[in-house]
Every structure is written in structure tokens, then in C-alpha cells.
N, C-alpha and C positions, 0 to 999 in steps of 0.2 A: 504494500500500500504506500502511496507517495506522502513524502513530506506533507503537509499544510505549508502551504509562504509564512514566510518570517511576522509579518502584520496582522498573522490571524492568531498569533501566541500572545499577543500585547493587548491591552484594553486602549480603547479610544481617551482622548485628551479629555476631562472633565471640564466644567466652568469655570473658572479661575482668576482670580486679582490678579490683574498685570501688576508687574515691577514698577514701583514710580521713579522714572526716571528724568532728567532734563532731554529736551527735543534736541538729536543730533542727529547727521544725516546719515551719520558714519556708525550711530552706536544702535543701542535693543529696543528699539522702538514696539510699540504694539503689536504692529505686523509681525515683526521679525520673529517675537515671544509664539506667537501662536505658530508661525512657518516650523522655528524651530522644532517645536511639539508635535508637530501635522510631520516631519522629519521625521525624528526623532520614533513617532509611530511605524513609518514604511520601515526606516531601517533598521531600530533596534541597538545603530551607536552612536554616543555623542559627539565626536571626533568628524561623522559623516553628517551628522543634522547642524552641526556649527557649521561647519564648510561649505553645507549646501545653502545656508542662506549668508556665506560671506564672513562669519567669526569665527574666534578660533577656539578650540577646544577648552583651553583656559578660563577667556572672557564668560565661558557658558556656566564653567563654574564658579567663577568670580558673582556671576548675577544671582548663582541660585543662594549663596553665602550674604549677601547683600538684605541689609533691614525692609522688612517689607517683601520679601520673597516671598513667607509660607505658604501663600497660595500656589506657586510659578514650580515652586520646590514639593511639594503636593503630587501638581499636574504630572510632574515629571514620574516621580515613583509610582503614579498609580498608571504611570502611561507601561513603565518597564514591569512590574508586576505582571504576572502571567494569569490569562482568567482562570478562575476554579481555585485560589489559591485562598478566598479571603475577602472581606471587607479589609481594603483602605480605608483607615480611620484618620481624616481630615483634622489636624491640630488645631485646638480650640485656644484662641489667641484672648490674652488679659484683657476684658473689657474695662478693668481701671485704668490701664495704661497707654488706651487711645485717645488723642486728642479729638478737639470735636474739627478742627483743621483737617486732618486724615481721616475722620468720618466723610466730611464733605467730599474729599476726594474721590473717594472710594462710591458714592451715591453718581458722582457726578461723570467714572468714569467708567463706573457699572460690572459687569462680569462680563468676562471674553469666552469662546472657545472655538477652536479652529476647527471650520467643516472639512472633512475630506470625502473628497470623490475620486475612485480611480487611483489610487494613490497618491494623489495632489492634493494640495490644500486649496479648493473652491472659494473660500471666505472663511470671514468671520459673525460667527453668532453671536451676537452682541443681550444681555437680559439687564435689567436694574437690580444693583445690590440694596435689597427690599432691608435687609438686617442690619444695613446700616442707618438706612432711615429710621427702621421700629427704637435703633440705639439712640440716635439722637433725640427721638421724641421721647423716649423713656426717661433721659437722662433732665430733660427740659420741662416735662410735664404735659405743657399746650402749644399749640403753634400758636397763635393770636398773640402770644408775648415776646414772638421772638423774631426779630424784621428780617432775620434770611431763609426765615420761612415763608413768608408772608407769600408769597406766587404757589406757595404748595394749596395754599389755602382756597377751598369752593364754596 
């Protein structure tokens, strides 16, 4: 009986916090984070999912090391994880130790995951990070008292 291809041993890239990083044209921009992953699925190594969008194996693990990864560093394990093996259990990050700045963030730049077709990466699936909103109202009380809220408001 033949192999399965390498991509049918891996589980698909989940939803996931991009890396907040400053806009370069040269560095891990959105795109790149999900290409990598949408890679990183077909092939199975990091050395050929860095190269094929242009970084180098290092920078890959430089980003997943980096503050604000656990989502990106997540994706990744649950990408190389082999199905049948398990719930990935998604790291539960200190809701004391968020600012409501990096809530903002995180609402505003919502969850990613990269579509694959064909072994390509199609796009990007874009959803709203709903838990960082329910954190910030939690934390706040009402929205009618809080003027960057004020356009949430119907």
C-alpha cells in the first residue's frame, strides 16, 4: 500500500494571533506568517517553509521566540503534530498581564488562518478576536463610559 503524501500526516494551520510586528517590506508581515504555515503544512520542514517565502530558517525561529508569538508558536506545533495523536492544548495567556493597548490590537487585527488549496496557500481567512473584546468589556464594565468604545455602541 503506498505512502499517504507528506500533508496528509500534519493537521491544517488553526486561527491564530499574528506576531505584532512593525510594517517592513523585507520582514514577517501577515502574509508571510500564514504563507509560512500554509508551507510549512505541504512540506513538513522549517528550513523549506522559511525559504519558500524568502526567510531564513533562523528569522523563523527568532519570530516564534519573540513576545506575543503564543499564538504563531501554537499554529506551528499543532501544524507539525500528526493527526490521531491528541488534543493540542492552546496556552492560556495571563489575562492580568494584558494591557488594554494589546487588547485593542488584537480586536483590531483579529485572527488569521491561511487557506490552502492544492497545496498552495489560496488566502487568508480572516475572523474577529470576539475574547478580546468580551476582555475588554469585562475589565471596563459598560461601553457608554468608555469613548473608544463609543462606535461599538447600537
Amino acid at each position: 500500500m503506498p505512502k499517504p503524501p507528506a500533508h496528509r500526516r500534519r493537521r491544517r494551520p488553526p486561527f491564530f494571533n499574528p506576531v505584532p510586528l512593525r510594517m517592513r517590506s523585507d520582514g514577517w508581515s501577515v502574509e508571510r506568517q500564514c504563507e509560512f504555515l500554509a508551507r510549512l503544512y505541504v512540506t513538513g520542514s522549517v528550513a523549506a517553509a522559511a525559504r519558500g517565502v524568502g526567510m531564513s530558517r533562523m528569522s523563523a525561529y527568532r519570530l516564534r521566540k519573540r513576545d506575543g508569538a503564543q499564538g504563531f508558536a501554537h499554529a506551528w506545533d499543532r501544524v507539525l503534530a500528526p493527526p490521531g495523536t491528541g488534543h493540542c492544548p492552546k496556552p492560556k495567556p495571563d489575562g492580568r498581564k494584558v494591557t488594554n493597548a494589546e487588547l485593542f490590537r488584537r480586536m483590531e487585527t483579529g485572527l488569521v488562518q491561511p487557506v490552502i488549496y492544492r497545496g498552495r496557500m489560496a488566502g487568508i481567512r480572516r475572523k474577529p478576536d470576539d475574547s478580546a473584546l468580551l476582555r475588554l468589556l469585562r475589565r471596563h464594565g459598560r461601553i457608554g463610559s468608555w469613548p473608544e468604545l463609543q462606535g461599538l455602541r447600537r
